[in-house]
Every structure is written in structure tokens, then in C-alpha cells.
PyMOL CGO cylinders between C-alpha atoms (Angstrom):
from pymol import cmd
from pymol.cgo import CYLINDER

trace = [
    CYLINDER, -278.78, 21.22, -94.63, -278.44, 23.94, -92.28, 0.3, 1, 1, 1, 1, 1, 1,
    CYLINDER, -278.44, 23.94, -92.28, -281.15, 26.32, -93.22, 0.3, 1, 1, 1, 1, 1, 1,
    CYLINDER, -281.15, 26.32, -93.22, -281.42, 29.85, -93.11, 0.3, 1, 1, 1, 1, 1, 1,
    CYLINDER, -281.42, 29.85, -93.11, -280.75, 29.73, -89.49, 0.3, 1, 1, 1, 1, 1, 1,
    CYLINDER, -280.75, 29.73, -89.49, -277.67, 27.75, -89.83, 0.3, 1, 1, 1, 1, 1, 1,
    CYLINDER, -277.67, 27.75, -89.83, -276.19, 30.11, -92.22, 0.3, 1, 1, 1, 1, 1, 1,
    CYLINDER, -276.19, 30.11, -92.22, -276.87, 33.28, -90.14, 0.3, 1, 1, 1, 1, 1, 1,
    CYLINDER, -276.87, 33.28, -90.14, -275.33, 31.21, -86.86, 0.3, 1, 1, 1, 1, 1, 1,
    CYLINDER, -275.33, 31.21, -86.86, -272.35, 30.53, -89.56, 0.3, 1, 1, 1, 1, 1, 1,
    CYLINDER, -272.35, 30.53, -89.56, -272.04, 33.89, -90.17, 0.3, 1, 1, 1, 1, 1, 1,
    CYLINDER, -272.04, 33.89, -90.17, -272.53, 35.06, -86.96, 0.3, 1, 1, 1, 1, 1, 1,
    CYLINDER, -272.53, 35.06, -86.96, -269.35, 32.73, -85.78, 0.3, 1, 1, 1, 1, 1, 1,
    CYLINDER, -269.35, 32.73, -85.78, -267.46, 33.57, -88.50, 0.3, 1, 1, 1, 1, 1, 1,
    CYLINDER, -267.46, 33.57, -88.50, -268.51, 37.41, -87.95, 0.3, 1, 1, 1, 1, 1, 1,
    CYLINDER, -268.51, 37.41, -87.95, -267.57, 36.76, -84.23, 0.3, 1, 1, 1, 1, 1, 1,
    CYLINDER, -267.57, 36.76, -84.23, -264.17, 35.09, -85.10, 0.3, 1, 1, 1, 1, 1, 1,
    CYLINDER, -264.17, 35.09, -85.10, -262.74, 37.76, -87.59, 0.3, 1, 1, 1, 1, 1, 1,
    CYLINDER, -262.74, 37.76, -87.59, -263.79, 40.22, -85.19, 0.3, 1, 1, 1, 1, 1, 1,
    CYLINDER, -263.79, 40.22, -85.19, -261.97, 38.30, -82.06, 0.3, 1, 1, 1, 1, 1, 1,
    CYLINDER, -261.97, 38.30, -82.06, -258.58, 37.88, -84.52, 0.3, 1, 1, 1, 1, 1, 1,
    CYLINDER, -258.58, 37.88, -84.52, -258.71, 41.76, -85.46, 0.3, 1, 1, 1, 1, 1, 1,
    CYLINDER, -258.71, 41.76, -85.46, -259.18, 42.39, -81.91, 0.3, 1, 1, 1, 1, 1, 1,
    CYLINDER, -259.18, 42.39, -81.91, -256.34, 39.95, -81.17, 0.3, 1, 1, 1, 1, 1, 1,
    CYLINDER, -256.34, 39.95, -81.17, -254.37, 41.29, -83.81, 0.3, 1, 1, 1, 1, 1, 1,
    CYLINDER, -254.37, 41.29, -83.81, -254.58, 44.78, -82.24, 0.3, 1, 1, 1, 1, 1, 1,
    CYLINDER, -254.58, 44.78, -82.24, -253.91, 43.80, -78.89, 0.3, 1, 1, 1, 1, 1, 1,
    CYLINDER, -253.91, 43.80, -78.89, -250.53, 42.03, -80.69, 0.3, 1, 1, 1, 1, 1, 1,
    CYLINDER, -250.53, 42.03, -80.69, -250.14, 45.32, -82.24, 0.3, 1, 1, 1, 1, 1, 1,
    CYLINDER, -250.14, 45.32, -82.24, -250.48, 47.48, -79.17, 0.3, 1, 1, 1, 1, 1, 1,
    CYLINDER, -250.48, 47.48, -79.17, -248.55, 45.09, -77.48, 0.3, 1, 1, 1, 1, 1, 1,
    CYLINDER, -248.55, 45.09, -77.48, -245.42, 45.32, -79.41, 0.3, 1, 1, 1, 1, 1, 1,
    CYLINDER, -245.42, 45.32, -79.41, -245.83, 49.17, -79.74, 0.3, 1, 1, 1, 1, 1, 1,
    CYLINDER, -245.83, 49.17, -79.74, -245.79, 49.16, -75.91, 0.3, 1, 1, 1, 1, 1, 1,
    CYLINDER, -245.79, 49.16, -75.91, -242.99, 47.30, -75.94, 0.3, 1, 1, 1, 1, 1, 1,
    CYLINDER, -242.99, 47.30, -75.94, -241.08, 49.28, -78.47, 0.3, 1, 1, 1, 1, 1, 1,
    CYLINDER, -241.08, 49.28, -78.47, -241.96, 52.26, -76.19, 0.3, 1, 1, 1, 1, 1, 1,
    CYLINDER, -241.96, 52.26, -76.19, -241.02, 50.93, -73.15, 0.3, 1, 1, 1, 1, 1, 1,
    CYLINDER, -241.02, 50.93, -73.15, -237.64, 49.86, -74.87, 0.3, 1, 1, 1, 1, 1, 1,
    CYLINDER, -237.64, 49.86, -74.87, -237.34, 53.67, -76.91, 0.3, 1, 1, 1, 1, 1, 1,
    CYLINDER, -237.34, 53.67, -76.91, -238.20, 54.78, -73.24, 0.3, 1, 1, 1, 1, 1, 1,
    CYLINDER, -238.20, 54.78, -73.24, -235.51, 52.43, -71.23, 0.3, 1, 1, 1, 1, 1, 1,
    CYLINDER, -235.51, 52.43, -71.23, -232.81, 53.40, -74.26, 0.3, 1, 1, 1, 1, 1, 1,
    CYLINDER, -232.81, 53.40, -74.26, -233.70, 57.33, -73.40, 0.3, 1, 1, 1, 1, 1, 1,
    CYLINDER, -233.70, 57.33, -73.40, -234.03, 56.56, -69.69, 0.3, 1, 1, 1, 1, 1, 1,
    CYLINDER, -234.03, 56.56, -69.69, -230.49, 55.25, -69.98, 0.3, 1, 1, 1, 1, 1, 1,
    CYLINDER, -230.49, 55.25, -69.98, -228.87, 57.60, -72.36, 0.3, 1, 1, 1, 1, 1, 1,
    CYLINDER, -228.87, 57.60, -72.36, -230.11, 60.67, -69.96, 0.3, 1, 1, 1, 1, 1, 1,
    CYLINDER, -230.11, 60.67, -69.96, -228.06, 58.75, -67.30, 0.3, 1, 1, 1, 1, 1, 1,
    CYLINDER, -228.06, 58.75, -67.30, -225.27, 58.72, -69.28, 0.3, 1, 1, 1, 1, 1, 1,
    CYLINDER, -225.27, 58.72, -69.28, -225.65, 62.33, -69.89, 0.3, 1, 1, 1, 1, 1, 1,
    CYLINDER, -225.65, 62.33, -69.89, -226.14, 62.64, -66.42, 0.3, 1, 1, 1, 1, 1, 1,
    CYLINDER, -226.14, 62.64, -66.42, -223.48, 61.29, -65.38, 0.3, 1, 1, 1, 1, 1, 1,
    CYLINDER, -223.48, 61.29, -65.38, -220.90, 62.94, -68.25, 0.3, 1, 1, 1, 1, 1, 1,
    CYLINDER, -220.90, 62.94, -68.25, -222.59, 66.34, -66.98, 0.3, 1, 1, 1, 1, 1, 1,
    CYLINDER, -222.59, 66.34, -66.98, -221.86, 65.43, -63.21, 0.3, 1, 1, 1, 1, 1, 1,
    CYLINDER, -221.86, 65.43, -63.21, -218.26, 65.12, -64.17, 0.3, 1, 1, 1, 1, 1, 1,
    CYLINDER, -218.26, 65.12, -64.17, -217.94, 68.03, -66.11, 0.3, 1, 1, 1, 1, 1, 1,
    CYLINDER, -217.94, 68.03, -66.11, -219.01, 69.50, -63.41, 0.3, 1, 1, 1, 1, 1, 1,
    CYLINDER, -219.01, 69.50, -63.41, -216.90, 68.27, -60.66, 0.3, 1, 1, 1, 1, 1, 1,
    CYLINDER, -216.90, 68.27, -60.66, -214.11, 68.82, -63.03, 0.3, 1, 1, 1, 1, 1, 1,
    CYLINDER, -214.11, 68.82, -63.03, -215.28, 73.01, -63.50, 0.3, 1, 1, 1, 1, 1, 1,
    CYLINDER, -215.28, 73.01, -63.50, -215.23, 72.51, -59.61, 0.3, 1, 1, 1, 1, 1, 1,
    CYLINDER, -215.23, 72.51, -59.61, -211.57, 71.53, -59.59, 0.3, 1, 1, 1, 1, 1, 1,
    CYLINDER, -211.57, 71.53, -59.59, -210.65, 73.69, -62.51, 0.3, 1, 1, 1, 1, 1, 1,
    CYLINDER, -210.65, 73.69, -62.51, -212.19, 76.48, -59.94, 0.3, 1, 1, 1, 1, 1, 1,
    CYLINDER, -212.19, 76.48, -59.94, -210.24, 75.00, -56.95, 0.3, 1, 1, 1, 1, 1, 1,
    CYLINDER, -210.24, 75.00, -56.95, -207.12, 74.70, -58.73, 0.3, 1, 1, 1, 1, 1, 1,
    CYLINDER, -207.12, 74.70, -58.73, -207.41, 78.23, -60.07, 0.3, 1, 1, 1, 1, 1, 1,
    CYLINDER, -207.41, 78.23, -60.07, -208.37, 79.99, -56.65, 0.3, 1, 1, 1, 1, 1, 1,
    CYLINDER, -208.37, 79.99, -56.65, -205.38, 78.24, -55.01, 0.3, 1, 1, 1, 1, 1, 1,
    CYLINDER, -205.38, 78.24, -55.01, -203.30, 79.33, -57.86, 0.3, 1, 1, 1, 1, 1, 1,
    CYLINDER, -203.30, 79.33, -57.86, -204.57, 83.10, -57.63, 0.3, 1, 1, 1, 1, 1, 1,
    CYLINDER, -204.57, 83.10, -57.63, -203.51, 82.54, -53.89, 0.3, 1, 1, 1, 1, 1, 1,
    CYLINDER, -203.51, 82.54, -53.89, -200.12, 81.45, -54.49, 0.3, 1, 1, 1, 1, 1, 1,
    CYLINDER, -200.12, 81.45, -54.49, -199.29, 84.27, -57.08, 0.3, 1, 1, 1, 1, 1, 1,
    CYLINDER, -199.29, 84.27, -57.08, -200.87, 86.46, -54.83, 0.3, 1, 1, 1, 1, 1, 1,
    CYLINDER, -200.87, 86.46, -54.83, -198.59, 85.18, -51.82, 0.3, 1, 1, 1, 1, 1, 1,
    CYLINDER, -198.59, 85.18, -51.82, -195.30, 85.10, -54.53, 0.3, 1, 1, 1, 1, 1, 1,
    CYLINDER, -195.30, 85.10, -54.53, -196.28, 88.76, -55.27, 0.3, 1, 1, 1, 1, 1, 1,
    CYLINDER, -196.28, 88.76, -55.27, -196.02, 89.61, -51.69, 0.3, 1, 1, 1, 1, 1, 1,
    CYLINDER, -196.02, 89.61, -51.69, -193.20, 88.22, -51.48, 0.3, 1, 1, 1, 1, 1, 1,
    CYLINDER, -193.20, 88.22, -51.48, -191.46, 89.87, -54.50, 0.3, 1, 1, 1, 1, 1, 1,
    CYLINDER, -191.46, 89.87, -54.50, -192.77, 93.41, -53.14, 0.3, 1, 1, 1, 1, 1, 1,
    CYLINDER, -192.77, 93.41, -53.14, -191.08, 92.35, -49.97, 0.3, 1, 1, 1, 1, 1, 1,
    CYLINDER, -191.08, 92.35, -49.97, -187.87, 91.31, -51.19, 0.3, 1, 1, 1, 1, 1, 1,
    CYLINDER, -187.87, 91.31, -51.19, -188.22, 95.09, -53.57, 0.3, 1, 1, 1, 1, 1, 1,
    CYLINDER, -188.22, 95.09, -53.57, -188.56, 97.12, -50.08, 0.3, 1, 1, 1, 1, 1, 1,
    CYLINDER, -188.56, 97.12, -50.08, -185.56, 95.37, -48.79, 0.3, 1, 1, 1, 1, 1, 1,
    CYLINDER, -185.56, 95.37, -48.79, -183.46, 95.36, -51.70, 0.3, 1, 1, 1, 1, 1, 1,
    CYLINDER, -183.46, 95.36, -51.70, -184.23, 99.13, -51.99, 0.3, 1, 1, 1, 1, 1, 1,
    CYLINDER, -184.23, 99.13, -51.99, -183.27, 99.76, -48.66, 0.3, 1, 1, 1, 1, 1, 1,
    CYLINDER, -183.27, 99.76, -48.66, -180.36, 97.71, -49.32, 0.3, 1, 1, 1, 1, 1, 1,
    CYLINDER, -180.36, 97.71, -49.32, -179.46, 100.02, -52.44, 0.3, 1, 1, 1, 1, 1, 1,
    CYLINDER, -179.46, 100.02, -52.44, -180.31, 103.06, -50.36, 0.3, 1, 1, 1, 1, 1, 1,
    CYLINDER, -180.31, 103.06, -50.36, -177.78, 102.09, -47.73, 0.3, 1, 1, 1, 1, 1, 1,
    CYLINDER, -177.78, 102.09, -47.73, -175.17, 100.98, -50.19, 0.3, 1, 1, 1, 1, 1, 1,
    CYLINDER, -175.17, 100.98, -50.19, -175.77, 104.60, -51.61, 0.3, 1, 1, 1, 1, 1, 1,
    CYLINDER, -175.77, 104.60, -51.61, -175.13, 106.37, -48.72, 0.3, 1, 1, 1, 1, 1, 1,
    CYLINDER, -175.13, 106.37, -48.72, -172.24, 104.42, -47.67, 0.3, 1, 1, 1, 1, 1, 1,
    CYLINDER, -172.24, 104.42, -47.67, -170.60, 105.51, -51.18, 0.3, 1, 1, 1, 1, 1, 1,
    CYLINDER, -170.60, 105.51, -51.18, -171.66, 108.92, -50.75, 0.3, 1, 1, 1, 1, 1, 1,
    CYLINDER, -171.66, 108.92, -50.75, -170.10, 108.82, -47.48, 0.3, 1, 1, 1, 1, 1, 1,
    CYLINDER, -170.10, 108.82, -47.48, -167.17, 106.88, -49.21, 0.3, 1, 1, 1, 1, 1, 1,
    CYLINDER, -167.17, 106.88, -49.21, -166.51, 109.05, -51.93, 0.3, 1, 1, 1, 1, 1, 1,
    CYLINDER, -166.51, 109.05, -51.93, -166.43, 112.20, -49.77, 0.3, 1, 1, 1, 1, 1, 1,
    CYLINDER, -166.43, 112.20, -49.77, -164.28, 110.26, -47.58, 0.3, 1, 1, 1, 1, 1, 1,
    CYLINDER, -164.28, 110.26, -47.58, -162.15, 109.87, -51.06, 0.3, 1, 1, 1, 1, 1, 1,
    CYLINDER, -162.15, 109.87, -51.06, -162.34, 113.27, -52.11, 0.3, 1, 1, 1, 1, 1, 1,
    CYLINDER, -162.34, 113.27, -52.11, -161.47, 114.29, -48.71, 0.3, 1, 1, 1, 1, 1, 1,
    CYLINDER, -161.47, 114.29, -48.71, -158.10, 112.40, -49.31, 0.3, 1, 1, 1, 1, 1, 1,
    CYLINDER, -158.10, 112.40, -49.31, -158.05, 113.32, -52.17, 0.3, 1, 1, 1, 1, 1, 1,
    CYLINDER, -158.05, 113.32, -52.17, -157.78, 116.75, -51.55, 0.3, 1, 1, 1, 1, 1, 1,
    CYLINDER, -157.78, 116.75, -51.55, -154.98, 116.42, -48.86, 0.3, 1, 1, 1, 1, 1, 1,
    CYLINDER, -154.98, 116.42, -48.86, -152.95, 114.69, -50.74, 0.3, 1, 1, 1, 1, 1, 1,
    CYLINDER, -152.95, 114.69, -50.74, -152.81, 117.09, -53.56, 0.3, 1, 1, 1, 1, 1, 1,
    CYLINDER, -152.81, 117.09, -53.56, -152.04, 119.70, -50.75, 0.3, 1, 1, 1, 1, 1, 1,
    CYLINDER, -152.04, 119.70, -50.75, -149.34, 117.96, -49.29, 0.3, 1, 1, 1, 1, 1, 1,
    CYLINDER, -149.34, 117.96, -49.29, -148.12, 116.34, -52.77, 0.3, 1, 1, 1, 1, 1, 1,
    CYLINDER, -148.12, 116.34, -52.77, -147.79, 120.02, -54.13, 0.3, 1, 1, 1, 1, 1, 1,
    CYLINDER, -147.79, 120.02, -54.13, -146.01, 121.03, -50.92, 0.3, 1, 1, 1, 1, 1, 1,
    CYLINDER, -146.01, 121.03, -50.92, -143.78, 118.67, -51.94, 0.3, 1, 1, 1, 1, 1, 1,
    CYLINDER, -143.78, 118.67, -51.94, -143.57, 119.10, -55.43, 0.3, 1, 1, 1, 1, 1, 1,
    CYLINDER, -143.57, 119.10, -55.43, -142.91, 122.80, -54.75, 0.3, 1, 1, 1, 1, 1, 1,
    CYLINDER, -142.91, 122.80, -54.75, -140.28, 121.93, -52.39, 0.3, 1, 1, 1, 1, 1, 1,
    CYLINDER, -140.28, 121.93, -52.39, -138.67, 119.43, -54.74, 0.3, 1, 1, 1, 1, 1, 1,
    CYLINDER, -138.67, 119.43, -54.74, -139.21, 121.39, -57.44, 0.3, 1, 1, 1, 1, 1, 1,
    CYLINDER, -139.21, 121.39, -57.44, -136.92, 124.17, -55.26, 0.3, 1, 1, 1, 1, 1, 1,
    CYLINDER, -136.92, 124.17, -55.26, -134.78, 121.54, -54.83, 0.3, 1, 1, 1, 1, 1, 1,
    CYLINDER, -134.78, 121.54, -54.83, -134.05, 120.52, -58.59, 0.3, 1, 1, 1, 1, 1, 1,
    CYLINDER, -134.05, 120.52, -58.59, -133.49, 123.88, -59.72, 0.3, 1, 1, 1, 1, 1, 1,
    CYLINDER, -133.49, 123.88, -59.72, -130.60, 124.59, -56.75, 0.3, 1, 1, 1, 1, 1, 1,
    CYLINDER, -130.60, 124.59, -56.75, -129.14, 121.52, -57.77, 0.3, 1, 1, 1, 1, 1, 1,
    CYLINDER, -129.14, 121.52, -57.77, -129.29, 123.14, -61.58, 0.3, 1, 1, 1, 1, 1, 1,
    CYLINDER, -129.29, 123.14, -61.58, -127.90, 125.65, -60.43, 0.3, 1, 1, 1, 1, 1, 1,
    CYLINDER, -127.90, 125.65, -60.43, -125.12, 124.38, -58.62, 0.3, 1, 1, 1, 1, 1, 1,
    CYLINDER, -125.12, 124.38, -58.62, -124.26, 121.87, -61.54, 0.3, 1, 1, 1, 1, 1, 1,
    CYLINDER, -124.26, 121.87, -61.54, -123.98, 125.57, -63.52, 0.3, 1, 1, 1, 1, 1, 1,
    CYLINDER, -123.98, 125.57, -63.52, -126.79, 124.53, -66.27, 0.3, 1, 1, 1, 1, 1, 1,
    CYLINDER, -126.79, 124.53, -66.27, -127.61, 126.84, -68.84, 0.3, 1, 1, 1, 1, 1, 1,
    CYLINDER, -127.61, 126.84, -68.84, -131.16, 127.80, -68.72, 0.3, 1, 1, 1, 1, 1, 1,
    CYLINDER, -131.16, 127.80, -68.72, -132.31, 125.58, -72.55, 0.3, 1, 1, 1, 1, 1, 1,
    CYLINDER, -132.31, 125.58, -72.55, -130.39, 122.67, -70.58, 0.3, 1, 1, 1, 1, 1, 1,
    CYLINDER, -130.39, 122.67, -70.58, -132.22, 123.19, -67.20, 0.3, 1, 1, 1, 1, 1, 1,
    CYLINDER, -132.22, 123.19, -67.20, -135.26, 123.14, -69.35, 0.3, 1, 1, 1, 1, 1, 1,
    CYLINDER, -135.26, 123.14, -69.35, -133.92, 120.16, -71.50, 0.3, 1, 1, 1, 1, 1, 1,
    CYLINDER, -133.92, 120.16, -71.50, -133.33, 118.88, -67.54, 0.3, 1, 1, 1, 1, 1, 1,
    CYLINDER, -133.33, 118.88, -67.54, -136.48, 118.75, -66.22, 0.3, 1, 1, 1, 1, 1, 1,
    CYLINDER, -136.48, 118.75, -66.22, -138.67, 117.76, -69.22, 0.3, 1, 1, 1, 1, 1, 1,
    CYLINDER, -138.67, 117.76, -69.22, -136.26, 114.84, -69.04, 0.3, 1, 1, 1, 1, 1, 1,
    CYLINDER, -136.26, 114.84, -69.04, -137.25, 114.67, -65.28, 0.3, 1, 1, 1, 1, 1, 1,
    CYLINDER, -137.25, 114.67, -65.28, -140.59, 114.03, -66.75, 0.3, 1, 1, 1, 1, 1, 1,
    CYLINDER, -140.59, 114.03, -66.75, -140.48, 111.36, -68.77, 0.3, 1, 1, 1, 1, 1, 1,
    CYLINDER, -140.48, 111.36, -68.77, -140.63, 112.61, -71.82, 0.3, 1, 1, 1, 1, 1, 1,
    CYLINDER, -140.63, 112.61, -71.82, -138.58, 111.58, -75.27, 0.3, 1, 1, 1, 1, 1, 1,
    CYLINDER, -138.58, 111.58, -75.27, -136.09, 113.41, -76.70, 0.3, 1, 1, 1, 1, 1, 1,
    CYLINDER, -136.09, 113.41, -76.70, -138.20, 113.78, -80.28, 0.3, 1, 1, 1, 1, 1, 1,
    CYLINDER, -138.20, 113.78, -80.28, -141.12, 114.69, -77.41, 0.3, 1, 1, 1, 1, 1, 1,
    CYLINDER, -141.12, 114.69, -77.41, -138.93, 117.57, -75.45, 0.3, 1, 1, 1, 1, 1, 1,
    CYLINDER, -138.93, 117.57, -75.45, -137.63, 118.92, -79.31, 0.3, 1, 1, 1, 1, 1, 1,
    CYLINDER, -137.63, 118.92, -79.31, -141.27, 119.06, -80.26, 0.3, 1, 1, 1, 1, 1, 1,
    CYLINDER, -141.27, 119.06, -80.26, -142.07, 121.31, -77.11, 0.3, 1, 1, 1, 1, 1, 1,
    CYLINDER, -142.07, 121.31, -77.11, -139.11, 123.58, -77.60, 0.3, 1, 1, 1, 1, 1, 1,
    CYLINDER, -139.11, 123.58, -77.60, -139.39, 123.91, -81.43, 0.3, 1, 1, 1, 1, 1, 1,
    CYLINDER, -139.39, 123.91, -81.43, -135.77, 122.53, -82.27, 0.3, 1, 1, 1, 1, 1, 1,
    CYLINDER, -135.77, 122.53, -82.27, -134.57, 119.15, -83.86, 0.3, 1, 1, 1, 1, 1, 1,
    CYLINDER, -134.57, 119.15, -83.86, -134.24, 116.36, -82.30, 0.3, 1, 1, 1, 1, 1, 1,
    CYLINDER, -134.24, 116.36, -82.30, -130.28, 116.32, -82.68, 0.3, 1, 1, 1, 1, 1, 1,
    CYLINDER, -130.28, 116.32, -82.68, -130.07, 119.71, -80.79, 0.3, 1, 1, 1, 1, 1, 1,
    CYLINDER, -130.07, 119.71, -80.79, -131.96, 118.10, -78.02, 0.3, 1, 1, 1, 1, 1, 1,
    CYLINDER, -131.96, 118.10, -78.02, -129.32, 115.33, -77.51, 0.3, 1, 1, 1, 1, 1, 1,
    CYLINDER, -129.32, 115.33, -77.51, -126.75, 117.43, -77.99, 0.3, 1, 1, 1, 1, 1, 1,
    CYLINDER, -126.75, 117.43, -77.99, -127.86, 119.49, -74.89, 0.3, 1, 1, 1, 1, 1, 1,
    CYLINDER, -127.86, 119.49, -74.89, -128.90, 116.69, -72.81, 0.3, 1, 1, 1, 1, 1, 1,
    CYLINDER, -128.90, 116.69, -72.81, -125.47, 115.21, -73.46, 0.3, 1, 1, 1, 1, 1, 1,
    CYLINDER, -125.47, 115.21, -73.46, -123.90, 118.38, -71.78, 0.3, 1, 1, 1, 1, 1, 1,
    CYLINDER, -123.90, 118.38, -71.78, -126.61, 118.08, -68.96, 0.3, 1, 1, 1, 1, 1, 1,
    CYLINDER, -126.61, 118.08, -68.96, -125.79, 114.90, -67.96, 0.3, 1, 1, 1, 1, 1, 1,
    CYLINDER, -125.79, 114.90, -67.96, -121.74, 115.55, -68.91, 0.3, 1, 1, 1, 1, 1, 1,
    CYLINDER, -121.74, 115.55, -68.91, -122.03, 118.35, -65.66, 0.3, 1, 1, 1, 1, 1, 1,
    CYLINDER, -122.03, 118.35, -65.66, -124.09, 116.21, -63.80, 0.3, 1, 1, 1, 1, 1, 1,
    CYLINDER, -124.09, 116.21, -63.80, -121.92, 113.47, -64.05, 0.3, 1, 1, 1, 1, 1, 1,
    CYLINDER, -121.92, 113.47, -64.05, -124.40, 110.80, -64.95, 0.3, 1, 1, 1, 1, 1, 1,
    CYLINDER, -124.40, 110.80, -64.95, -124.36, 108.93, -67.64, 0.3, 1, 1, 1, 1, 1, 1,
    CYLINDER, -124.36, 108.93, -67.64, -127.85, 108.75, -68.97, 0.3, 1, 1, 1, 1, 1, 1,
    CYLINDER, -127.85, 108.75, -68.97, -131.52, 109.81, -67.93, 0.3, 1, 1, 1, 1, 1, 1,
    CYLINDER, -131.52, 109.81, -67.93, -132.26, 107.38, -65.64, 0.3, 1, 1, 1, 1, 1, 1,
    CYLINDER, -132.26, 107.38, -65.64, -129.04, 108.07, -63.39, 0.3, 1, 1, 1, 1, 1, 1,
    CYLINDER, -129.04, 108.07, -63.39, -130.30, 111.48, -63.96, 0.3, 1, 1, 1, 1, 1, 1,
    CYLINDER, -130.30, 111.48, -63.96, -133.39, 110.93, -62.91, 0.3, 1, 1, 1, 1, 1, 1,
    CYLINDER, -133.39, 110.93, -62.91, -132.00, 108.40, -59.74, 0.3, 1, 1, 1, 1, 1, 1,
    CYLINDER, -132.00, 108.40, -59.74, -130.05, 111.11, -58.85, 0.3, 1, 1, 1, 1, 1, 1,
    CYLINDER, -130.05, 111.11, -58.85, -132.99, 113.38, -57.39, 0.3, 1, 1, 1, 1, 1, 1,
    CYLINDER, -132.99, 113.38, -57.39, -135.40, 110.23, -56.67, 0.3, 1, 1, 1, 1, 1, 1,
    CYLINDER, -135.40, 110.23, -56.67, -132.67, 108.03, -54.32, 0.3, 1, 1, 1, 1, 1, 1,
    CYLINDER, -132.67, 108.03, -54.32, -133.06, 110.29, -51.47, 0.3, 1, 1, 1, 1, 1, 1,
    CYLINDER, -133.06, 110.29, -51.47, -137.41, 110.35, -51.66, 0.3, 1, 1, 1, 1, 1, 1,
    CYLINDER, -137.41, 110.35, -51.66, -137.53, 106.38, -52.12, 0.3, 1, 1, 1, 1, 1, 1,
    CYLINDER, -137.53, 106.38, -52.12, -134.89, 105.86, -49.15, 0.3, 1, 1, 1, 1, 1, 1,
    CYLINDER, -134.89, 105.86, -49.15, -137.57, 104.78, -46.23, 0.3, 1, 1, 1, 1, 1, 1,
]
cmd.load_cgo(trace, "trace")
């Protein structure tokens, strides 16, 4: 019916249309690989803005970690000024105090000094005074002893331990001191020289 001429023409179309849908297939193909790589592209183009923009903070926060730290170098350098400051004056302060007790304490010793003088002037002279009285009062020389350890405050066990006799001897003899002193115990003894001093 169609001939040998028919048939090639067939073929021919056919030929033509199988090459048409490969070529349409193709373009499909490229098509959708485009678009894949236009969407793998727009997914990178927007994760690299993300990035971006995580790596523009970072960096504005290094910025203000550097800000913060330079102003807090400054203040620790300012407080460390400060503290050397206050150190100068608080060693002048110390060095001042230290001269007004070194002026004090010779001031002190200074007193000191005079009134061991005139205290031992006047120990010497009571002292002269004590043993005329002694005297006068006719005590042996063991009771004037007894007598003026007495004077010092010191027990009778303590004044038998200095002269190297009992205890009962000592009482024995302070009982006669005070028997021609007519007192009746130590501390009238004792009243006896200090009422005149203490009289102001």
C-alpha cells in the first residue's frame, strides 16, 4: 500500500520522532539538573549567609570581648595607681607615726630617767628616815632587818627564807618589832612611815 517510498517516509518520521523525544527527553533532563543546581546553588548561597552572618557576630562579639578587656586593663591599671598611691601615703603615715614614737619614747625615757633620780633621792632619804626611826624605837639589828623586809611586802615564810631561820623565829621577832613600835600588826607598821608621804 505504501511502497518502498512510504516505508522509508515511515521511517524517516518515526526516525525523526524518536530523535525529537530523546532530544526532548534531554532537554527535560538538563532542565531538572539545572534546576537541582540552581536549588544546590540557592541552598549554598544561603547557608554561606548564614555563615556569614554567625561569623559577623563572632566577630563583633571578639570586638566587645576586646573592648571589654581594654577597659578592664584600664581600670586595674587606674585601681593599681590608686593602691600605689594610697602605699606612699600610708608609708608616710607609718613614717610619721614612727618618728612621733621615737620622739615619744625618748620623751618617756627622759621621764623615765628623772623619776628614778628623784624617786631614789627619795628612797635614800626615806630610807635614812626608817632606819632613825629604828633606831630610836631601840631595834635590834635581825629585827630592823625583820623591819624593813616587812616594809616590803614580803611574808613572814618569805623574810625566814631570806634570813635562813624558821618561820616561827620570824614572828617571834616581828612580834617584838611591832611590840616597840607600838603597832599592832604590819600594816600599822607599814602606815606608820607611809601616813606622812600620802598626806597631800
Amino acid at each position: 500500500m505504501w511502497g518502498w517510498r512510504g516505508g522509508a517516509a515511515l521511517l524517516s518520521l518515526v526516525t525523526a520522532a524518536l530523535i525529537v523525544r530523546g532530544w526532548l527527553r534531554e532537554r527535560d533532563t538538563a532542565r531538572r539538573a539545572a534546576a537541582a543546581a540552581a536549588r544546590l546553588a540557592a541552598e549554598v548561597q544561603a547557608q554561606a549567609g548564614v555563615n556569614a552572618g554567625i561569623a559577623r557576630q563572632q566577630v563583633d562579639q571578639a570586638e566587645t570581648a576586646q573592648r571589654t578587656a581594654e577597659a578592664a586593663a584600664a581600670a586595674a591599671w587606674r585601681q593599681a595607681e590608686q593602691a600605689e598611691a594610697q602605699a606612699a601615703a600610708a608609708r608616710c603615715e607609718a613614717d610619721q607615726a614612727q618618728r612621733q614614737a621615737d620622739a615619744g619614747a625618748i620623751d618617756a625615757a627622759a621621764d623615765a630617767a628623772r623619776w628614778r633620780a628623784e624617786a631614789a633621792g627619795a628612797a635614800r632619804g626615806l630610807r635614812g628616815h626608817i632606819d632613825r626611826q629604828f633606831a630610836l624605837w631601840k631595834l635590834s639589828p635581825a629585827e630592823q632587818e625583820i623591819a624593813l623586809l616587812l616594809l616590803k611586802g614580803l611574808s613572814l615564810q618569805e623574810v625566814a627564807d631570806v634570813r635562813g631561820t624558821s618561820e616561827r623565829t620570824v614572828r617571834q621577832q616581828a612580834a617584838a618589832v611591832y611590840q616597840k613600835a607600838a603597832v599592832a600588826n604590819r600594816a600599822e607598821l607599814s602606815a606608820w612611815f607611809l601616813e606622812d608621804l600620802l598626806d597631800f
